[in-house]
N, C-alpha and C positions, 0 to 999 in steps of 0.2 A: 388106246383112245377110248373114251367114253361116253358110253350110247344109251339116252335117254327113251325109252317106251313107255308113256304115256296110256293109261290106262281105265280113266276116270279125270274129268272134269276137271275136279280140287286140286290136279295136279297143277295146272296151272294156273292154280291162286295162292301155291307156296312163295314163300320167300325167297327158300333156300331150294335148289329144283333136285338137290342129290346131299347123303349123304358125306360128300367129298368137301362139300362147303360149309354144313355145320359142323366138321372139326374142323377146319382149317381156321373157322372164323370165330371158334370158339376158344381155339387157340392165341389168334392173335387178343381175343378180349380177356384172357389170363394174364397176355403180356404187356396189356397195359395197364392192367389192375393194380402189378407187381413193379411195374416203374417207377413211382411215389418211392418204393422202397430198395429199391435198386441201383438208383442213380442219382447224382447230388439234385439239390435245388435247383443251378442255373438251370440244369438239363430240363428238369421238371418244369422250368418255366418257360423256355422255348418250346416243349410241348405243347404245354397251354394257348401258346400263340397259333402254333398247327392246328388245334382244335377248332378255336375260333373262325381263323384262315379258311376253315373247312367249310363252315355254316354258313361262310360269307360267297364261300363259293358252290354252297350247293346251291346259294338262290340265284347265282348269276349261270349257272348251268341247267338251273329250269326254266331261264327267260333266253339264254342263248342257245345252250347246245338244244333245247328241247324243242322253244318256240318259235328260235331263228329269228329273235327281237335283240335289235345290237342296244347296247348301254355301255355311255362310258362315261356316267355320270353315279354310278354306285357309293361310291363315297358319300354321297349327299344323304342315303337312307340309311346306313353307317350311324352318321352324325346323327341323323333323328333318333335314332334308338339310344345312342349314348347318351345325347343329352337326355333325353326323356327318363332317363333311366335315374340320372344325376337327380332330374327336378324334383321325379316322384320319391325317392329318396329322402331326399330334403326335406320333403312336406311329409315322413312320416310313414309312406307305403309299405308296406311289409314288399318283402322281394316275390312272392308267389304271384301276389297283384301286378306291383310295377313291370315285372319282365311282360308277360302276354299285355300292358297297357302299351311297352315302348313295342312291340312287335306292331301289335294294333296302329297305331300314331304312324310310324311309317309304311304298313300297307297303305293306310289312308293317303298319306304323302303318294307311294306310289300309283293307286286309284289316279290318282292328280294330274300325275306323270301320264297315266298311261290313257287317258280320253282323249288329252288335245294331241296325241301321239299318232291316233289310229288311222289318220290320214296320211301320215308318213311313213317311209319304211327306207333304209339300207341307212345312206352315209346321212340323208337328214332327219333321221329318227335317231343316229349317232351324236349330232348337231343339236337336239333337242334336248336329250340327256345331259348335253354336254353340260348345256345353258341350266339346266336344272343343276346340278353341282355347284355354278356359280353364283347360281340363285342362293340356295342352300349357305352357301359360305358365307356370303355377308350378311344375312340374315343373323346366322350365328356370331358373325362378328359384332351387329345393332343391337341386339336381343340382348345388353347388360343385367336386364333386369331375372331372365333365367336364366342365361349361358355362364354371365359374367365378363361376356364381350372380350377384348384382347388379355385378360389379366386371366382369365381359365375362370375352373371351376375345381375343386376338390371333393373327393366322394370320400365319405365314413367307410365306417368298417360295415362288412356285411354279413348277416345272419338269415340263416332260412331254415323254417321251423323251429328254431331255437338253438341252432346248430351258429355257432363259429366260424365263418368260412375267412381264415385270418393266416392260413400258408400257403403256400405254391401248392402243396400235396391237396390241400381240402376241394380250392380253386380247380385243379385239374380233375377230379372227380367227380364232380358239378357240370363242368365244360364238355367231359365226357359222355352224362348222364342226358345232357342236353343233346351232344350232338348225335347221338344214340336215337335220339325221338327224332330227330330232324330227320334222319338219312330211314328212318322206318317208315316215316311220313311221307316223304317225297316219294320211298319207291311204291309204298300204296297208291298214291298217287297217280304216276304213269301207268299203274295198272288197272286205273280206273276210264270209263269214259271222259274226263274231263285232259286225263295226261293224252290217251288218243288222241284229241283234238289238239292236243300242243302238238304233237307230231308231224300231226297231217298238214297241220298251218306252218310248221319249218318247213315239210318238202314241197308242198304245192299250194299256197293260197287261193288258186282257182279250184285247182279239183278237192279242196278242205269245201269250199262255200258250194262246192255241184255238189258235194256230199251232202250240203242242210247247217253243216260248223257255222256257225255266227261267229267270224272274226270279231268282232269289237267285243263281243260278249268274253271270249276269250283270251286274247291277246290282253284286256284289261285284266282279268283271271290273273294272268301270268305276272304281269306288273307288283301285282298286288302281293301275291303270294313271293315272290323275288323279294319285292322291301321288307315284307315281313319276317321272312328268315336274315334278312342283312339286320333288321331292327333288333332279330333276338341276340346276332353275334355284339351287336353292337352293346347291349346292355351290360355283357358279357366284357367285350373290350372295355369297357369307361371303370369296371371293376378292377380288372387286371390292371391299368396304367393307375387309376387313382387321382388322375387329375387330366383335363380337358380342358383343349385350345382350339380354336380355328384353322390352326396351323397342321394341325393332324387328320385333316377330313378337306384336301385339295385335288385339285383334279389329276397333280401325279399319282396320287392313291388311288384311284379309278383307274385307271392306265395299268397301273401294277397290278391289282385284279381283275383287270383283263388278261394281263399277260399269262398270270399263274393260273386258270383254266386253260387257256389255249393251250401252253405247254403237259397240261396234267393228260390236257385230251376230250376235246369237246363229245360232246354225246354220250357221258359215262360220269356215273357216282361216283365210279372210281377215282377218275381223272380231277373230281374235286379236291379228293384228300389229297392224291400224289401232285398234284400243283401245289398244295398249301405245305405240303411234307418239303418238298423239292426246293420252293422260295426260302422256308427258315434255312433248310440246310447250307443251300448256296449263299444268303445271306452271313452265317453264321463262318462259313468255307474262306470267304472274300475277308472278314475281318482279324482272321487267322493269318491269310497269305498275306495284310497288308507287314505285319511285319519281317517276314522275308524277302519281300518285294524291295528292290532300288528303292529311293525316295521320292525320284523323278518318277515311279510310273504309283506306287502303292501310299502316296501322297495327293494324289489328283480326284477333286471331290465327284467327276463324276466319273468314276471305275465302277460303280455297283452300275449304274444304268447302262452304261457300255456292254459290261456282263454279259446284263440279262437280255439288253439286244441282240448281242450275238446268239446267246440259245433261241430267242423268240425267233428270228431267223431260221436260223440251223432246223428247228421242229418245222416252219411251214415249211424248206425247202428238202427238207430227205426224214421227215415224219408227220406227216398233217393229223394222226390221229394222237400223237402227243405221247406222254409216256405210256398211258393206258395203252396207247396203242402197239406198242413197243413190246411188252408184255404180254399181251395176244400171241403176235408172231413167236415170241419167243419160246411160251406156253403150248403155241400147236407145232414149233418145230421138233418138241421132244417127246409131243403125243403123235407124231408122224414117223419121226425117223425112223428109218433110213428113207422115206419115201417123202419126205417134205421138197419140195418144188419150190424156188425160187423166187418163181417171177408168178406164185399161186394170188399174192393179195397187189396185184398188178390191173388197171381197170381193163374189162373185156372190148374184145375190138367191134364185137357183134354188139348191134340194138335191133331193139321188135320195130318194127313199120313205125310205129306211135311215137316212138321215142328221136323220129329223125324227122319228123315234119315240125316244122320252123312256124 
């Protein structure tokens, strides 16, 4: 087992807090280097969908697992950044502009989102989001004049600094590059005063405001910064498919980005990626069995959503911290053994005085 001592200050404004994490994570950034060339095409582009999946779930795991603000209306800031991405395009943008313009455009969307929000909070701050996605959608479906209303939209080919980005392989290099910055940015972030104050407003919105935390100051923060990471996946998606509809940014698409954090593991970077790894896979798993499957059961249009309800189940009722969390345990049973205990990550029966007055 491995015992960190602390020495100096800077220690805790590493990234990496040991040793053990810069190879293991410099390992794994080898072996996605070398996937482009390792593995066909499709593969490389189910990748790319991970990747995205990723960015889209690191903004909904800085607004839920961090600031304990439910959305199930994400899809909507999605849609802003795709199409924004489409319009600026069109009219010329280079791609270094339009990506930070459609990130831009949907924080402001979320800004939107998150004032008349601040009075709500649980299932009708859930209800609020909701009605935004709806909002969103018809909008995109009226807006003919830059969405292209029910007939789509098509995106050209795309170039960034003069580079090609015109295969699966260039695409996931980009995607990579991207969500590289993202997941650097966020965990600077939480390590900053601003990420404290998301913290302290998930666990206790009273004792966040005795502390001086300005909720609306914050909670707006979180909004914001949420659509903007969903606006850069999003730029990112409208590339990858190459053509946009209203039909691909509904309120089941928010539903399934919810599910794929909760299952990856709320409160953990991690839990971002391994949701977004986990959904392609399963997705990918499910389109495989339908051919061995009867006709009567692997013919039935809604088997993926059955699926994934039964995991989304199964995680809240015998793992609530998701696969991350899963990995932990699994992680400290072999940094423990022989002495790992059972029932160790079980809640205590004991609370302090403070913690039992109602």
């Amino acid at each position: 087992m491995r015992f960190l001592f602390r020495t100096r200050y800077q220690q805790d404004l590493r990234l990496f807090k040991h040793s053990g994490q810069v190879f293991w994570y410099g390992l794994l950034t080898l072996a996605l280097l070398a996937a482009p060339w390792l593995f066909p095409d499709y593969f490389v582009s189910q990748l790319v969908f991970v990747l995205i999946y990723s960015i889209i779930g690191l903004g909904l795991m800085l607004l839920i697992g961090y600031t304990g603000q439910v959305s199930m209306g994400h899809a909507a800031f999605l849609a802003m950044g795709a199409y924004s991405e489409a319009y600026l395009q069109k009219l010329g943008w280079p791609f270094l502009l339009s990506l930070p313009s459609a990130a831009l455009i949907a924080g402001v969307t979320g800004v939107v989102v998150g004032l008349p929000a601040l009075r709500v909070k649980g299932m009708y701050l859930a209800i609020a989001t909701m009605a935004l996605g709806f909002i969103v959608e018809e909008g995109v479906t009226r807006a003919d004049n830059i969405t292209g209303g029910n007939s789509g939209i098509t995106l050209g080919s795309l170039q960034v600094v003069g580079i090609a980005i015109d295969s699966e392989a260039a695409l996931f290099y980009l995607s990579l590059l991207i969500l590289a910055l993202c997941i650097i940015g966020v965990m600077n972030l939480l390590r900053s005063p601003t990420g404290r104050a998301f913290v302290a407003i998930r666990d206790s919105e009273i004792s966040a405001q005795s502390m001086g935390i300005q909720l609306a100051r914050y909670k707006t923060i979180a909004f914001a910064l949420s659509a903007a990471l969903a606006g850069v996946a999003g730029a990112l998606y409208a590339h990858k498919l190459r053509f946009l509809s209203p039909e691909q940014f509904t309120f089941l698409q928010s539903i399934e980005l919810l599910i794929m954090i909760v299952i990856g593991g709320l409160g953990s970077i991690h839990g971002a990626i391994f949701g977004a790894a986990f959904w392609i896979l399963v997705q990918q798993a499910i389109v495989t069995a339908k051919d061995w499957l009867p006709p009567e059961i692997g013919q039935q249009t809604g088997l993926q959503p059955t699926i994934f309800g039964i995991f989304l189940v199964a995680t809240v009722l015998f793992e609530p911290m998701g696969i991350y969390g899963r990995w932990l345990k699994i992680r400290l049973f072999f940094e423990l053994f022989p002495f790992y205990r059972k029932g160790m990550f079980k809640r205590q029966k004991s609370y302090l005085k403070s913690e039992r007055i109602k």
